[in-house]
Structure formats: C-alpha cells, structure tokens
C-alpha positions in Angstrom: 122.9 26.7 144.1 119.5 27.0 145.5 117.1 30.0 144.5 114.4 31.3 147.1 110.9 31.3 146.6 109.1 34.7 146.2 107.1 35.0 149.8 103.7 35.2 149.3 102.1 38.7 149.7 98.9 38.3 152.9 95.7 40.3 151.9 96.3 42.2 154.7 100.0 43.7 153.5 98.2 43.9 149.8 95.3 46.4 151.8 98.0 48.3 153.5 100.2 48.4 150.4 97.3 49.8 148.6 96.5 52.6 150.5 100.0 53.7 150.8 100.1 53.6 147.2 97.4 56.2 146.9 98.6 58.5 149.3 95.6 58.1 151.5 96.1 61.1 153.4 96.8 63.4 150.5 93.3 62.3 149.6 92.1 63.0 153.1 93.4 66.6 152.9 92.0 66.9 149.1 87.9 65.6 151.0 88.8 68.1 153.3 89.7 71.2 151.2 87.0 71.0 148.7 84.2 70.2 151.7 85.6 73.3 153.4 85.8 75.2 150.1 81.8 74.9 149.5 81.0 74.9 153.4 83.3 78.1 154.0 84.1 80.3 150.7 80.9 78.7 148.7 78.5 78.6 151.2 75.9 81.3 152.4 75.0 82.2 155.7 72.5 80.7 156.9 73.3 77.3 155.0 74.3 74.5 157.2 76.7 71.7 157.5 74.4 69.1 157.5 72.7 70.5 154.4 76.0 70.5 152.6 77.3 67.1 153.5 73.6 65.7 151.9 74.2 67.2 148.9 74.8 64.0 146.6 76.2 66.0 144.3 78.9 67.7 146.0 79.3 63.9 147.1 80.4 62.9 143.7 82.0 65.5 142.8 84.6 65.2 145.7 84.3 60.7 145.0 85.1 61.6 141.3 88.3 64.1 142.3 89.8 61.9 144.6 89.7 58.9 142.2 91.4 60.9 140.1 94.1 61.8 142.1 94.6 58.2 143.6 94.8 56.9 139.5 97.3 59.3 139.2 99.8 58.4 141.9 99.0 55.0 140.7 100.2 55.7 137.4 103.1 57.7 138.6 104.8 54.5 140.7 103.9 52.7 138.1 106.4 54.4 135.7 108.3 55.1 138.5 109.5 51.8 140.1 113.3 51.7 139.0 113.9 54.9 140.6 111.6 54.5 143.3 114.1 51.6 144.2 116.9 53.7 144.7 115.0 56.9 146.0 112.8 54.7 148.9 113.2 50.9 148.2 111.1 50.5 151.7 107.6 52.6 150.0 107.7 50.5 146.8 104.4 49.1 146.4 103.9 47.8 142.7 105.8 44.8 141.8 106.2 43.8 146.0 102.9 44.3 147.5 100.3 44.6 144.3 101.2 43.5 140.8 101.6 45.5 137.9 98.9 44.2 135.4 96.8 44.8 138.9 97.8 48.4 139.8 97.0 49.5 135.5 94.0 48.0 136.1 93.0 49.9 139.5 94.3 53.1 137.6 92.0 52.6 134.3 89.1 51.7 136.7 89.4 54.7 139.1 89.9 57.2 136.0 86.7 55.9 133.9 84.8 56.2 137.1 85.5 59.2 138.1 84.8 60.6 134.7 81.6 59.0 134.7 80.8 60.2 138.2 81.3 63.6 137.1 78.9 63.2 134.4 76.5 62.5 136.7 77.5 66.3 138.6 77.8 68.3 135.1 79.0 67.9 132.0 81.5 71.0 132.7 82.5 68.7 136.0 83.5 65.8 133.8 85.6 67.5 131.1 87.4 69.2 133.9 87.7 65.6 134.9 88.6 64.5 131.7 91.2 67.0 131.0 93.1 66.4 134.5 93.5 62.0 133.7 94.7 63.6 130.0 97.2 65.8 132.4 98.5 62.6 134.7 98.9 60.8 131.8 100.5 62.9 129.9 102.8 64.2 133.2 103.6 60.2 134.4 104.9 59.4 130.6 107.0 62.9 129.5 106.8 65.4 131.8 107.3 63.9 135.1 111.4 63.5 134.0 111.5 67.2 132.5 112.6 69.8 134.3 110.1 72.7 135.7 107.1 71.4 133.3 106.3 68.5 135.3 106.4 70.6 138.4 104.1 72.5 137.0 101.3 70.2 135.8 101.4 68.9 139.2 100.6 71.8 140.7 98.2 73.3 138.0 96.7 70.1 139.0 96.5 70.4 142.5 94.6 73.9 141.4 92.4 72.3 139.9 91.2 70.3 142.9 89.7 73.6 143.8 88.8 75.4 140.8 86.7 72.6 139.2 84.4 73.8 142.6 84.1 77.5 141.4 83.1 76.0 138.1 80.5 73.8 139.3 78.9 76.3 141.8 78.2 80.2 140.9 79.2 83.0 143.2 82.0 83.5 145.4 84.9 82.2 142.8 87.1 84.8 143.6 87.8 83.3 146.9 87.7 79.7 145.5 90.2 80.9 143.3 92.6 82.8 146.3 93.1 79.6 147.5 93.1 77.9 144.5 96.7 80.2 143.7 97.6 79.1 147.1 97.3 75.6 146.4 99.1 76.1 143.3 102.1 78.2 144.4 102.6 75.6 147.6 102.3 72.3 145.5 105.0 73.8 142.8 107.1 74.7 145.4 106.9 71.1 147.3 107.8 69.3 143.7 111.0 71.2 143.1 111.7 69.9 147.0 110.9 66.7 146.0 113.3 66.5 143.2 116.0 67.9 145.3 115.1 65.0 147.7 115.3 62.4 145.0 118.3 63.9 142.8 120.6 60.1 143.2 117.9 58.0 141.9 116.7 60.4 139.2 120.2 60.9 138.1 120.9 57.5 138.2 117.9 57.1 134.9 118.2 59.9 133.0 115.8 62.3 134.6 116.4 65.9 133.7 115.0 67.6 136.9 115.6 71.6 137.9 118.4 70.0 140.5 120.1 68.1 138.1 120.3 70.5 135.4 121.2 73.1 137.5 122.7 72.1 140.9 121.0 72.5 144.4 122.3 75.5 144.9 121.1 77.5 142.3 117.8 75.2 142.4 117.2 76.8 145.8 117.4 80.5 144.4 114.3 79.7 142.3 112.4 78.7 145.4 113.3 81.7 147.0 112.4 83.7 144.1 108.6 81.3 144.3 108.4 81.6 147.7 108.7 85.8 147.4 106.2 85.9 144.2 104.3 83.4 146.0 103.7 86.1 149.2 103.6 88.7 147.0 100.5 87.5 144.8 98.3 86.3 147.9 98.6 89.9 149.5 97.4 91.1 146.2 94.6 88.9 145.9 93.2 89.5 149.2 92.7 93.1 148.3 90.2 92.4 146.1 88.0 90.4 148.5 85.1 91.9 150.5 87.0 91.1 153.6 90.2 92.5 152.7 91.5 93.6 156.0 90.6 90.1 158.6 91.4 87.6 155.3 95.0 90.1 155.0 95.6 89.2 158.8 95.3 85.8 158.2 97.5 85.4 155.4 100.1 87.6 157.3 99.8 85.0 160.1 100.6 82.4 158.0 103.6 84.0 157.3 105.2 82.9 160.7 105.3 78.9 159.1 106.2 79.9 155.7 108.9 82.1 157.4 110.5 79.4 159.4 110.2 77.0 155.8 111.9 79.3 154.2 114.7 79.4 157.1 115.2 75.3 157.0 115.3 75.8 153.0 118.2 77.8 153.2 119.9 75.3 155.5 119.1 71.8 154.2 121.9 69.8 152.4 121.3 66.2 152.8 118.2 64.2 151.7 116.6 64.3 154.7 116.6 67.8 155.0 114.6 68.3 151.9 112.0 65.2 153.0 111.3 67.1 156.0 110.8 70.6 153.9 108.0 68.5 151.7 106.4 67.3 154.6 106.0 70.9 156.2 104.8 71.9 153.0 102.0 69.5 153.7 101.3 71.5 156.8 101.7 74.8 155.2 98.5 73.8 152.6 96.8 71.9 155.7 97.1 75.0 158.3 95.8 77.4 154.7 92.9 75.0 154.2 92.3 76.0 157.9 92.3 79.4 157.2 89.0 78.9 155.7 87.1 78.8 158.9 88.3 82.2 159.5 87.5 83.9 155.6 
C-alpha cells in the first residue's frame, strides 16, 4: 500500500492563499470607508483630497486598522479549520496553502504592529487598537461558537472601524457615528446570515449558533425584527444632523436594496440562498459608504 506525497505548495499559490485568507477586499472596503469618513463627514470645505491622503497620520491610522482586521480573520480560520472543511473545504487556507505555526505568526506580527502604529497616531488610537485584538481574541476562542454574542462583537467591531475616527479627530462625530450604527446594524445582520449559511458544519462541532439553537425559521424573525429596528434608528438619527432633509433622502433611497434583501430573506432555504444574502449585504455597506459623497 503506497501513501502519496504531500504536493509541494508554489510561492505563488502561498501569495494567493494569503490574500484570500485576509479577506483582501473586506480590507479594501474598510481603506475606503474610513478615507471617505475623514474626506466626506470629517473634512471641511475647503480641505482637499490631496491634503487628506498626505496626512501620515491618517495613513497609520487606516495601516494600523486594517492589520487589525486581517490578524483577526487570521485568527478566526485559524480556530476555524475543522469546520471550515465541511462549510467550504475549497477556501481553506491554513494547513493547505500556509502553515499553522506560520499563519500565528503573521497574526501576532500584524496585531503588535498595528498597536504600535497607533501609538505613533495617539495614545487614545492605540488603546482603541488595543481593545479591538483583546475583542478578536477573545471572539475567535469563546464567542465565535455562542450564539448572538459573537455576532455581536463582530459587528461592535466593525463600529469600531469608524468610531476610533471620531475619536481621533474633533468635530463632526455625530455623522461619523450615523454611519458608524450603520455599519453596526448591517455587519450583525450579515453574521446571523452567515451562521444560517454554515449551520451543517457548525452543527457537526458543537457550535451553539442562533440557527442551531433555534431553527432557521424562527432565526429569520429576528432579522426581520433587525432589519425593522435597523430602519427605524437611521431615520432617527438623521434628524439630528444639520442636513436632515437631503441626508433623510438618501437613506430612504437606500431603502430600495435593503427592500429587495429583505424580499430574498424571506425566500432563501438552501445554503446558497443565504451566501448570496451575505454577499449583498456587502453591497448594502459598500453602496452606504457611497452615500457619503452625498452627506
């Protein structure tokens, strides 16, 4: 009986590996929201682009945020393999494409430095930075396999992408944190999805997730019941902006994708249904960090 060798990985399938085990466009979006966060809701008038993308600060601010966030999907494979091969054997990264000692070590690395980079921006800047790789941690080791809590962190998390701007720069942190609810409310809403999407393989290891516990069908009553306080919270917010009236508009056109979300959420049943549903709640959050250009 013969055994076969283990193929040797290429640099090339390591590189690719790598960026698809930090989500590479989540991080895009994550540059993106917080650039357009001081350039649109932080920014005065007569301040331009070029000015803000030389300010070495902001620089390292965003570097630190999205090493952060790349550690922490690290982190979360990393804990996550077994059920990652029964949930989406062909994404499985660590243990194929990069080993394990490898991807701790990338995590550890990228969490110290961005710590350390946001010294460099404030000291405020770093124990925000500080208390999110606690939060990762903490979520990717206990909370991740809980249900609700983890869903929460993540998106009290995502939040906090934005919010750590409004506590860095003064003025206009009612805006920063509009969108910083917004962020929230569609992140929660895209982990529950998520769980629904990965219900066999978290079943299969003793994950206690909202869709386990309770059953799809009762699962998706809660996200309507989100997606309803969700709505309802952004209206208020807006009217106590300067802007009220054009920033209302806006938020009632984006009712039109959220609508028709909403409409495939009541109809998905099958594991695909619910990956499609997370990636449109990518969209949703891309088309609201839009939205800025408008505020």
């Amino acid at each position: 009986m013969s055994t076969k060798t283990p193929r040797k990985v290429t640099p090339s399938e390591a590189i690719a590996g790598f960026f698809r085990l930090i989500r590479w466009q989540n991080l895009l979006i994550v540059v993106l929201t917080q650039y357009f966060t001081r350039i649109f809701l932080i920014g005065q008038n007569n301040e331009s682009w070029i000015a803000v993308f030389q300010e070495p600060k902001l620089a390292l601010l965003v570097l630190s945020t999205v090493l952060i966030a790349a550690a922490g999907y690290i982190i979360n494979d990393y804990y996550d393999i077994k059920i990652d091969l029964v949930n989406k054997p062909e994404r499985v990264v660590i243990s194929r494409l990069i080993k394990r000692r490898w991807a701790m070590m990338i995590n550890q690395a990228f969490n110290g430095l961005g710590i350390f980079l946001g010294l460099f921006v404030s000291k405020k800047v770093a124990l925000v930075n500080l208390i999110a790789v606690f939060c990762l941690w903490i979520y990717a080791n206990y909370f991740k396999r809980t249900p609700f809590w983890g869903n929460l962190l993540v998106a009290l998390l995502t939040a906090l992408s934005l919010i750590v701007l409004a506590v860095y720069y003064p003025g206009h942190q009612h805006e920063v944190w509009v969108y910083a609810v917004f962020s929230f409310c569609i992140t929660l809403i895209r982990e529950i999805i998520k769980d629904m999407e990965d219900v066999k393989g978290d079943a299969a290891h003793g994950c206690k997730t909202l869709p386990i516990l309770w059953g799809i069908a009762r699962t998706k009553i809660l996200l309507y019941i989100l997606i309803a306080s969700f709505i309802t919270t952004l209206f208020v917010l807006t009217t106590e902006l300067p802007n009220q009236q054009r920033v209302g508009w806006i938020f009632l056109a984006m009712m039109i994708p959220v609508g028709y979300f909403t409409y495939k959420l009541v109809r998905a049943d099958t594991r695909k249904n619910f990956a499609d549903l997370s990636n449109a709640c990518k969209i949703i959050m891309l088309l609201g960090v839009l939205t800025m250009l408008f505020v």
